[in-house]
N, C-alpha and C positions, 0 to 999 in steps of 0.2 A: 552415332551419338544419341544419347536418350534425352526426350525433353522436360525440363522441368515442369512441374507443375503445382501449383497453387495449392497450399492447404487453407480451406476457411477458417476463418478463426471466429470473431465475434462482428457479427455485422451492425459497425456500428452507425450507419446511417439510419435502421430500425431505430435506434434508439434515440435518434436525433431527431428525425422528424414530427412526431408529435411535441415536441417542445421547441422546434426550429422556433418561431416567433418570437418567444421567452428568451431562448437563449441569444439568440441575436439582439436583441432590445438593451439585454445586461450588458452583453458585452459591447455595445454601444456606448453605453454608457459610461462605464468603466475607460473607455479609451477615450470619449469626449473630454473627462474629468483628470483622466493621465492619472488615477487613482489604482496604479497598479501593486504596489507590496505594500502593507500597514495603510492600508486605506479604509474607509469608513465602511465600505463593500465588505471588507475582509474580517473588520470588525461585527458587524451584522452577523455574516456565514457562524464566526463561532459562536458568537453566541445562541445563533440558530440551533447549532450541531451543541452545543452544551445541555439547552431547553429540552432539546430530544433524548437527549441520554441520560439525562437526569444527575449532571455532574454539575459542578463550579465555572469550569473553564472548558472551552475547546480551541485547538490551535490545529489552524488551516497548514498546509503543509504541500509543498510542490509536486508530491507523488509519491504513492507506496513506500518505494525505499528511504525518502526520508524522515517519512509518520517511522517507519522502524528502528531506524538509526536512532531519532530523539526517544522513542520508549526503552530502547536499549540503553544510551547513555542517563534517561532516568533512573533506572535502575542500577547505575554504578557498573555496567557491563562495558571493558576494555583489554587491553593486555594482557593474557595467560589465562581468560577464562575462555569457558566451550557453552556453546550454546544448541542444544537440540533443534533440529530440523527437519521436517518431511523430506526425503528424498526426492518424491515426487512433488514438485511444486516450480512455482517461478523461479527464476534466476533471483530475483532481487531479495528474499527471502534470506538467501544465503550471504548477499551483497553486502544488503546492510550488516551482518555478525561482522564481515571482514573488514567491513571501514570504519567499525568502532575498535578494530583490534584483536577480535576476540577469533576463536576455533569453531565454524560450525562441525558440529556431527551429524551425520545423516542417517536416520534411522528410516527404514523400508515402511512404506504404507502398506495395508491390508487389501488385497483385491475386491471388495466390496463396496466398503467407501470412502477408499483412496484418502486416510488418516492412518497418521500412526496410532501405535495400541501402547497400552500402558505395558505391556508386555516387552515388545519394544523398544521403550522409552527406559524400560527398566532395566534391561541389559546394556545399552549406552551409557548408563551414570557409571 
């Protein structure tokens, strides 16, 4: 029998601990106050993330696939449409096309840097 073994993925305790302090402090906070969904915190964030982007509005979102999901259903994206897609890429990518309703396509990335090409994109349509 062969043994499994572990692929690394993103080590994300690297990333934690220079801001372990900060982030533990917030999320102290956050859970003192029971200030978990539409809370002042949350309010703050977008507007933080709006400042920085230089938009109107920014809206905080639970994860990847569902910042995707609502820019798809902004756009009027459901039922019988098709949505181009890296091949190569996350699962949730594709996730969100399918819980808005719509068809992903998967168009092949290019060996160099692993995007699709307009090349590609143009034989999908």
């Amino acid at each position: 029998m062969t043994q499994n073994t572990a692929i690394p993925m993103v080590d994300l305790r690297a990333h934690f601990a220079p801001l372990r302090d900060e982030i533990l402090t917030g999320i102290g906070k956050i859970l003192e106050e029971a200030s978990f969904i539409l809370g002042n915190h949350g309010r703050v964030l977008e507007a933080e993330v709006a400042g920085l982007s230089g938009v109107a509005y920014g809206v905080g979102c639970a994860s990847g696939t569902d910042a995707l999901m609502l820019a798809l259903r902004a756009l009027g994206i459901g039922p019988g449409d098709e949505v181009i897609v890296p091949a190569f890429t996350f699962i949730a990518t594709a996730e969100a096309v399918l819980y808005v309703g719509a068809t992903p396509i998967f168009v092949d990335v290019d060996d160099r840097f692993y995007a699709m090409t307009v090349a590609g994109i143009e034989a999908a349509i």
